[in-house]
C-alpha atoms as an extended CHARMM CRD file, in Angstrom:
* protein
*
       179  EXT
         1         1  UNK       CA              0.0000000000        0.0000000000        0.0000000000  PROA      1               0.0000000000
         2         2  UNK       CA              2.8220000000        2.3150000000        0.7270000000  PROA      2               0.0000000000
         3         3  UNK       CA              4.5330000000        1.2940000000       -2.7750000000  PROA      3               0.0000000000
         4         4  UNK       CA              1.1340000000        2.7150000000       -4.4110000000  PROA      4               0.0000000000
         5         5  UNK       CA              1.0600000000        5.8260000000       -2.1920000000  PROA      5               0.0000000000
         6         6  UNK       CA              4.3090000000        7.0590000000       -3.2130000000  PROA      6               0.0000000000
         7         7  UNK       CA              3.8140000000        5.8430000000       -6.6240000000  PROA      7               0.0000000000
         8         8  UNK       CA              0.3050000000        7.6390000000       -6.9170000000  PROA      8               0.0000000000
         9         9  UNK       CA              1.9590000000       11.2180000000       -5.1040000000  PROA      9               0.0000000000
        10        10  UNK       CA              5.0080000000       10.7310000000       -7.8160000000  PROA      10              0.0000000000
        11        11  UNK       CA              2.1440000000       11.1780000000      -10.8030000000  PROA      11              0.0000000000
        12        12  UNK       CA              0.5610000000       14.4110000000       -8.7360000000  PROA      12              0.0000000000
        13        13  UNK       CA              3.9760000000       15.8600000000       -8.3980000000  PROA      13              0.0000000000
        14        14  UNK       CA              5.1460000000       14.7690000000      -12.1240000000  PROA      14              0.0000000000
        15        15  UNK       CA              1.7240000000       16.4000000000      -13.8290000000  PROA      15              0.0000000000
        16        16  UNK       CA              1.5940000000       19.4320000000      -11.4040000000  PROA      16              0.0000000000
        17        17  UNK       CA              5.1920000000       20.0040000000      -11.4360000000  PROA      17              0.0000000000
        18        18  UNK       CA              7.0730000000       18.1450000000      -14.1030000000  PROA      18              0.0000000000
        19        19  UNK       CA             10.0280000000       16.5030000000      -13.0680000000  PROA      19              0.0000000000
        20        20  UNK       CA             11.5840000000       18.8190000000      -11.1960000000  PROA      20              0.0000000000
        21        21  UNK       CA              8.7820000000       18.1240000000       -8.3860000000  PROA      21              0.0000000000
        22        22  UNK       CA              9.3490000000       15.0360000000       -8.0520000000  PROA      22              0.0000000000
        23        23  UNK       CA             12.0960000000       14.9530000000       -5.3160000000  PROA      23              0.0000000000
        24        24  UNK       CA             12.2040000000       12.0890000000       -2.1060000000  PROA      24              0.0000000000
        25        25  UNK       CA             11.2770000000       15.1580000000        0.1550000000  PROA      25              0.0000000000
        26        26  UNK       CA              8.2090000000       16.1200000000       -1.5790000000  PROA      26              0.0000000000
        27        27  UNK       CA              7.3130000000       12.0140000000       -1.7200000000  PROA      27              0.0000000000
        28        28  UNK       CA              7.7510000000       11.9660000000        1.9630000000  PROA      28              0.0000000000
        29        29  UNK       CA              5.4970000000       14.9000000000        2.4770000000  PROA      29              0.0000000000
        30        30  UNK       CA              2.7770000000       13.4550000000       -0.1590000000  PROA      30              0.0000000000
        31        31  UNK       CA              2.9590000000       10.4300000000        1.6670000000  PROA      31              0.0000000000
        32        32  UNK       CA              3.5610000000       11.0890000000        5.4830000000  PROA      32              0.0000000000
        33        33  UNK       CA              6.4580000000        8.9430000000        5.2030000000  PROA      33              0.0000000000
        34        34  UNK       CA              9.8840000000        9.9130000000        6.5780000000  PROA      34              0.0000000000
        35        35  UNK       CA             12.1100000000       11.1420000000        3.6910000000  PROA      35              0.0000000000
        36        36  UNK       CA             14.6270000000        7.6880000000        4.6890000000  PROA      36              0.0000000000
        37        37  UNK       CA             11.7190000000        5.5280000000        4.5710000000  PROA      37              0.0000000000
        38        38  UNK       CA             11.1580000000        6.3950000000        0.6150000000  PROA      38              0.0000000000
        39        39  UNK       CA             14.7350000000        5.1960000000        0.0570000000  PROA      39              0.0000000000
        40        40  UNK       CA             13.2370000000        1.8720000000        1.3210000000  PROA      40              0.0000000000
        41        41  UNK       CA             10.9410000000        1.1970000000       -1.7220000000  PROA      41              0.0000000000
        42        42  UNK       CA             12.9090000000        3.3010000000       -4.2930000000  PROA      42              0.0000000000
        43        43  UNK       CA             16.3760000000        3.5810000000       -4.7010000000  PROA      43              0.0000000000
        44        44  UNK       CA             16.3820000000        6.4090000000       -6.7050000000  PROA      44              0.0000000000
        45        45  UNK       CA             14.1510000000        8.5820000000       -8.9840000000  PROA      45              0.0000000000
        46        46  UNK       CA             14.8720000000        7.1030000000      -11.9020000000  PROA      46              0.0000000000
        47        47  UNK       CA             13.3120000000        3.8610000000       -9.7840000000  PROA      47              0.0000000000
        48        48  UNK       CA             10.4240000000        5.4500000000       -8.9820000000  PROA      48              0.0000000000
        49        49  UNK       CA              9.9800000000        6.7410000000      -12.7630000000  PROA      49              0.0000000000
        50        50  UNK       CA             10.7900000000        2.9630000000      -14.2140000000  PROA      50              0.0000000000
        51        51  UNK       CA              8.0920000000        1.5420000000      -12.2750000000  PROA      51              0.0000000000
        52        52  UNK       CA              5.4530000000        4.4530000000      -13.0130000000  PROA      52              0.0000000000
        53        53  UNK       CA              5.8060000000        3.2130000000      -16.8330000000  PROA      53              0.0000000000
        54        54  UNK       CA              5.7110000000       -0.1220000000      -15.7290000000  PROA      54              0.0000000000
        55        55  UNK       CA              2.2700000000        0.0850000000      -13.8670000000  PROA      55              0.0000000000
        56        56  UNK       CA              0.8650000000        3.1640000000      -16.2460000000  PROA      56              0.0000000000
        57        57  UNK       CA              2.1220000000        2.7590000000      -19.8110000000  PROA      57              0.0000000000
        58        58  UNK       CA              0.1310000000       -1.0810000000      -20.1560000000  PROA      58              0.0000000000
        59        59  UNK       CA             -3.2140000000        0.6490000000      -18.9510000000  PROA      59              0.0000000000
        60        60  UNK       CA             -2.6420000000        3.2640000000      -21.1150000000  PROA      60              0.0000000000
        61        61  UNK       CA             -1.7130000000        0.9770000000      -23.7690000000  PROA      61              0.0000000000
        62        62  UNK       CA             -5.0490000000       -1.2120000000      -23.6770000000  PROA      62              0.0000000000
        63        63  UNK       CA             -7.0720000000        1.9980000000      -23.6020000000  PROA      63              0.0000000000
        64        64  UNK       CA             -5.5870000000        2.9230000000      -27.0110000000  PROA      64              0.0000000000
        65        65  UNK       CA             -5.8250000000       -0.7850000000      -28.0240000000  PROA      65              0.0000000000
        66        66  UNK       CA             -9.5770000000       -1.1510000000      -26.4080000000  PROA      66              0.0000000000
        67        67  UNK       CA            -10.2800000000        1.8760000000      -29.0900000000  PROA      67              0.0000000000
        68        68  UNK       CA             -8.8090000000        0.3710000000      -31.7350000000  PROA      68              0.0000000000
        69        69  UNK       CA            -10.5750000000       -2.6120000000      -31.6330000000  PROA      69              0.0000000000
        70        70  UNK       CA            -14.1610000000       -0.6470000000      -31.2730000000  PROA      70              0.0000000000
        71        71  UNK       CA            -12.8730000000        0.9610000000      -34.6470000000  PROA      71              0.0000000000
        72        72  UNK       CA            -14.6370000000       -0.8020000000      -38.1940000000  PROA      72              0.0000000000
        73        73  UNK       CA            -12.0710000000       -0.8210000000      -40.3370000000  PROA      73              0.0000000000
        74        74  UNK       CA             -8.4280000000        0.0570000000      -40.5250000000  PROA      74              0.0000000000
        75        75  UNK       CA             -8.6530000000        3.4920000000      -41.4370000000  PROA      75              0.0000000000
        76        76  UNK       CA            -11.0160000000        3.7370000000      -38.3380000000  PROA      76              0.0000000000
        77        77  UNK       CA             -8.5590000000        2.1120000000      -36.0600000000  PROA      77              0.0000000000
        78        78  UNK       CA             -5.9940000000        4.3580000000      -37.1650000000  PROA      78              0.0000000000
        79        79  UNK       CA             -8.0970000000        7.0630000000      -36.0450000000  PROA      79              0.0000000000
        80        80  UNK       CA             -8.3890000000        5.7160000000      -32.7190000000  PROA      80              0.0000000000
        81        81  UNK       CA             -5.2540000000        5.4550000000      -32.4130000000  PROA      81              0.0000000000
        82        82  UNK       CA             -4.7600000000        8.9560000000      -32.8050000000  PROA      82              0.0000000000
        83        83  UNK       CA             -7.7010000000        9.9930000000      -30.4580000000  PROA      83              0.0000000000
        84        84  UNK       CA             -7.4620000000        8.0440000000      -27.7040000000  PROA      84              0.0000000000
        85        85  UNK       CA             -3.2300000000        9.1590000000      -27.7300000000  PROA      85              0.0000000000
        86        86  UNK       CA             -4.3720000000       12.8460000000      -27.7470000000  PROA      86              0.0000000000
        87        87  UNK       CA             -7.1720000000       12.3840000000      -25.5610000000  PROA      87              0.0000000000
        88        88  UNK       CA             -5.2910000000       10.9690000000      -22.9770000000  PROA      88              0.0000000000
        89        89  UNK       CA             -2.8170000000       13.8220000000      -22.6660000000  PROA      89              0.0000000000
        90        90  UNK       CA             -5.3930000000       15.4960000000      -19.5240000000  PROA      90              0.0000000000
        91        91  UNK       CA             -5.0500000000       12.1990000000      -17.4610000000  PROA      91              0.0000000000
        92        92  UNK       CA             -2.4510000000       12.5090000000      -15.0930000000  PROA      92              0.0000000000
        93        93  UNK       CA             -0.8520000000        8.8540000000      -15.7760000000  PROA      93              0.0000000000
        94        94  UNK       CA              0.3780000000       10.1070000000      -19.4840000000  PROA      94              0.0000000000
        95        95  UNK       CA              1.1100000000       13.8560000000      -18.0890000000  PROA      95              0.0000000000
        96        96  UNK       CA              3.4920000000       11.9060000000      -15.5500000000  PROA      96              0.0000000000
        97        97  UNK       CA              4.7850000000        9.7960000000      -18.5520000000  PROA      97              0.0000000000
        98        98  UNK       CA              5.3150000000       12.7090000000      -20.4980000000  PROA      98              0.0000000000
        99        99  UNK       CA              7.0810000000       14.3370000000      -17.9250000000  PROA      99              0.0000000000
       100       100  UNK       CA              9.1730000000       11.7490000000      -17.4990000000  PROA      100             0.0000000000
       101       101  UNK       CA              9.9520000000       11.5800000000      -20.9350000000  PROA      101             0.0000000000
       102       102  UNK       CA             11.7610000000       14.8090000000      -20.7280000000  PROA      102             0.0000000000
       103       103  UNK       CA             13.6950000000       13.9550000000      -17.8520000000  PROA      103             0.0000000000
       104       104  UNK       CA             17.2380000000       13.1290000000      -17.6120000000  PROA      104             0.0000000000
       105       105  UNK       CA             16.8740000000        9.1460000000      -17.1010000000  PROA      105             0.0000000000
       106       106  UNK       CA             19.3310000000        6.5580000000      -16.5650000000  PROA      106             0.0000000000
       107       107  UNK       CA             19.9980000000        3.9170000000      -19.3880000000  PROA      107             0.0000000000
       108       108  UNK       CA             17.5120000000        1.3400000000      -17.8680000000  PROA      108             0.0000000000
       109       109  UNK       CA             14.6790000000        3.7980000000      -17.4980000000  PROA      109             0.0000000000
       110       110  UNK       CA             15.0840000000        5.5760000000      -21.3520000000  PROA      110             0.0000000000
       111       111  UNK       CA             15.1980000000        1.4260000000      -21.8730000000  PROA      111             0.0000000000
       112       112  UNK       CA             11.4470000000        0.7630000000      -20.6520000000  PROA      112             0.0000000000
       113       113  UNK       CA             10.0400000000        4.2740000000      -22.0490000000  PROA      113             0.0000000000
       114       114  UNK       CA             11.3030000000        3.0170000000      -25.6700000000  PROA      114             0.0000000000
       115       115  UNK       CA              9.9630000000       -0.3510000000      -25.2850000000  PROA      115             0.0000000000
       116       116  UNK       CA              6.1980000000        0.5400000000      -24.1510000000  PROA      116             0.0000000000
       117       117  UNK       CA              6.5370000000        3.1820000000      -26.9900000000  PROA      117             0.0000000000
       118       118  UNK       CA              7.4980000000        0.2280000000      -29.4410000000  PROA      118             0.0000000000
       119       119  UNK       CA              4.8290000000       -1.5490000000      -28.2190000000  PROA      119             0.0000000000
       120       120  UNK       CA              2.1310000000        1.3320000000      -28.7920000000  PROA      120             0.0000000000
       121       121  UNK       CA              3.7550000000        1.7020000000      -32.1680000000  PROA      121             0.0000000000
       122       122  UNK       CA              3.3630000000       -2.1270000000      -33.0410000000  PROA      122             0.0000000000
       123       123  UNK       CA             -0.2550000000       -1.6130000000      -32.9110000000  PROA      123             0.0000000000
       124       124  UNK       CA             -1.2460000000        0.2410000000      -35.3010000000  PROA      124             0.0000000000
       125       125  UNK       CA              1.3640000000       -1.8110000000      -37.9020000000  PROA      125             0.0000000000
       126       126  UNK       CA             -1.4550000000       -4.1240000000      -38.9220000000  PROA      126             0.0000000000
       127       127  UNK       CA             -3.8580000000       -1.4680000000      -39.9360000000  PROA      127             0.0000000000
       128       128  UNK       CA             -1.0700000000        0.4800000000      -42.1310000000  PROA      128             0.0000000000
       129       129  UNK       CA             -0.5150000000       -3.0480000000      -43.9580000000  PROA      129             0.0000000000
       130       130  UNK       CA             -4.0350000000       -3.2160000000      -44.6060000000  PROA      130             0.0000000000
       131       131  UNK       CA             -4.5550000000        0.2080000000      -45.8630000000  PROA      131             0.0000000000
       132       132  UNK       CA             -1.5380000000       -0.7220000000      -48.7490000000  PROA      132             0.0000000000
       133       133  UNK       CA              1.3270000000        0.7700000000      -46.7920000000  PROA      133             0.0000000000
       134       134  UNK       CA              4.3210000000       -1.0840000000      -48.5800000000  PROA      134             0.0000000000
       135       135  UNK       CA              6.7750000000       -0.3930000000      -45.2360000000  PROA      135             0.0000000000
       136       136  UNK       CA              3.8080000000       -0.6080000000      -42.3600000000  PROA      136             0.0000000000
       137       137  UNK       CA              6.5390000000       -0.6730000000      -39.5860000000  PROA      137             0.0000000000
       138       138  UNK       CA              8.4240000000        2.4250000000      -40.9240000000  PROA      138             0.0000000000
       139       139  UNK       CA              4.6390000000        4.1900000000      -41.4030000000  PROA      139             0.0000000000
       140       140  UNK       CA              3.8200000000        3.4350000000      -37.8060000000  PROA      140             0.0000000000
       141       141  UNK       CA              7.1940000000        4.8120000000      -36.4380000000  PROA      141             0.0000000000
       142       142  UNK       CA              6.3130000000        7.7760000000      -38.4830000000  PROA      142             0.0000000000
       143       143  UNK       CA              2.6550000000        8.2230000000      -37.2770000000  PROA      143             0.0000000000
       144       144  UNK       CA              3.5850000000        7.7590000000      -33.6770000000  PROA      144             0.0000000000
       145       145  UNK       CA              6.2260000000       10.9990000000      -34.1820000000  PROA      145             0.0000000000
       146       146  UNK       CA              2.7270000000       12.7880000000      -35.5520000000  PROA      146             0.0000000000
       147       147  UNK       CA              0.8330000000       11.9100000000      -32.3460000000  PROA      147             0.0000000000
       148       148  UNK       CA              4.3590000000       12.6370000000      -30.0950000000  PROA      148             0.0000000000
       149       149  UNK       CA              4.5020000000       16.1680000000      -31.6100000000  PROA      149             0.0000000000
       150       150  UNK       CA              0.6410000000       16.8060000000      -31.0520000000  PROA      150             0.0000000000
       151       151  UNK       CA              1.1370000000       15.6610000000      -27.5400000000  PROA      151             0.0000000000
       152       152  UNK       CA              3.8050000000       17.9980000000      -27.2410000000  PROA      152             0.0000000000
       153       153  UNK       CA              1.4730000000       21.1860000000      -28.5140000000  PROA      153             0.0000000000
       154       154  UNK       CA             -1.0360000000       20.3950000000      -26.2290000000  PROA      154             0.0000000000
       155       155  UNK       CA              1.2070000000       20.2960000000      -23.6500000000  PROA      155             0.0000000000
       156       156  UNK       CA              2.7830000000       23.6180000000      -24.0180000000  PROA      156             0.0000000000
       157       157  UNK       CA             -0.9220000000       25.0600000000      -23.9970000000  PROA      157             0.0000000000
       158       158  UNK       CA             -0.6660000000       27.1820000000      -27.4420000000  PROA      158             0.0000000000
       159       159  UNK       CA             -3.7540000000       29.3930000000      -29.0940000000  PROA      159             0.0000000000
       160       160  UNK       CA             -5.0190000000       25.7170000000      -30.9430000000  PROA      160             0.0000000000
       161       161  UNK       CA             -7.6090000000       24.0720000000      -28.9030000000  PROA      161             0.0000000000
       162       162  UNK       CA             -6.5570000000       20.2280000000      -28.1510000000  PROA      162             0.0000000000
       163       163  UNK       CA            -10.0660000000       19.4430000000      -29.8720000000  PROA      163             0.0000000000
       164       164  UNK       CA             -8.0300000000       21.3890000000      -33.3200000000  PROA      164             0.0000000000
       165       165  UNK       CA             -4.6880000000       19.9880000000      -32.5550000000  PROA      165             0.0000000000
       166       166  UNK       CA             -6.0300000000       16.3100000000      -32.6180000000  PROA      166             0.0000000000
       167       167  UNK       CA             -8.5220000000       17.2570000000      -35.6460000000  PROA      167             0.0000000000
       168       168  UNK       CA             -5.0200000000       18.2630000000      -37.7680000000  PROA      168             0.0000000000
       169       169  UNK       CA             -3.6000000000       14.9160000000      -36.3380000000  PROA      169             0.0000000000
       170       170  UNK       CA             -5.9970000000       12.7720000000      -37.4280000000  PROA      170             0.0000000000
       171       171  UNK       CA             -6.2910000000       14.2490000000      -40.7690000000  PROA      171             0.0000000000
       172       172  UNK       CA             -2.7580000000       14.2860000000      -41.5050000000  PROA      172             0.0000000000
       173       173  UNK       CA             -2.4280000000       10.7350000000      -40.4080000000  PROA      173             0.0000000000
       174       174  UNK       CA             -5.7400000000        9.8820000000      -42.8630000000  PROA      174             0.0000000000
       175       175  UNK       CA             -4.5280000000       12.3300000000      -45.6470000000  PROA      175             0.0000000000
       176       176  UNK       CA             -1.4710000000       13.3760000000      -45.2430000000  PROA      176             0.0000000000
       177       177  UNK       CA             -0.2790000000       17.1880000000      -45.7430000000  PROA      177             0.0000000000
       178       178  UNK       CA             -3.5090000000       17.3170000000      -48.2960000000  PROA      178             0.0000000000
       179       179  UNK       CA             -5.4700000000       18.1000000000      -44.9500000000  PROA      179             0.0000000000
């Protein structure tokens, strides 16, 4: 229980504060814990960020893929997987990933965050073969840079609306710079 308080005040501090907030003091306060007794289940931030995407990237990973298999088609799922990405950007499990993503990581947590992204990415492969896509993995790769760079302007809160930002997103992943 203690393992999911600290893990659950590391994504408040990560989406309210980015990673800057999330420091063994400000755990220890989140939590009631002594600042030592955080050292006990985490041996360093980069610990506490490797298991965060181990317990929130696979959630967020079957919400996308839950989506995509609602979708009728595989320009539908391709869709989804561009919605449900950009609509998850609010919840605080993918603000903490995100935040985490800009962080300066150890080897072995950059490891996991490139893994559960090559897993998100190997989803959508089988709906780029179907649509005639002659190099489905490459197209996915490609796709999943669209979605990272929406992500990254509704993040910085611009004059788009997220609504407009994932509109653009979906249409360029549908038709390409034709809009």
């Amino acid at each position: 229980m203690q393992r999911a308080a600290l893990l659950d005040a590391a994504r408040t501090l990560l989406s309210e504060g980015g990673t800057e907030a999330l420091t063994f003091p400000a755990l220890a306060e989140r939590t009631g814990l002594a600042r030592s007794s955080v050292y006990e289940y985490f041996r360093s931030r980069a610990a506490v960020v490797e298991e965060l995407c181990e317990v929130d990237f696979p959630v967020w990973a079957a919400e996308v893929a839950a989506a995509m298999a609602a979708a009728d088609g595989p320009e539908a799922e391709v869709e989804a997987y561009v919605r449900t990405q950009l609509e998850l950007v609010g919840d605080r499990r993918h603000r903490a990933v995100v935040a985490i993503s800009a962080s300066e990581l150890d080897a072995g947590a950059r490891e996991k965050i490139r893994a559960a992204h090559g897993g998100l990415v190997a989803m959508i492969v089988q709906a780029l073969a179907d649509l005639g896509h002659s190099r489905p993995r490459l197209a996915a790769m490609l796709l999943q840079g669209v979605v990272d760079a929406a992500v990254r302007r509704i993040e910085l809160g611009v004059a788009e609306p997220p609504a407009d930002i994932t509109d653009t997103a979906v249409s360029m992943a549908l038709r390409g710079i034709r809009g």
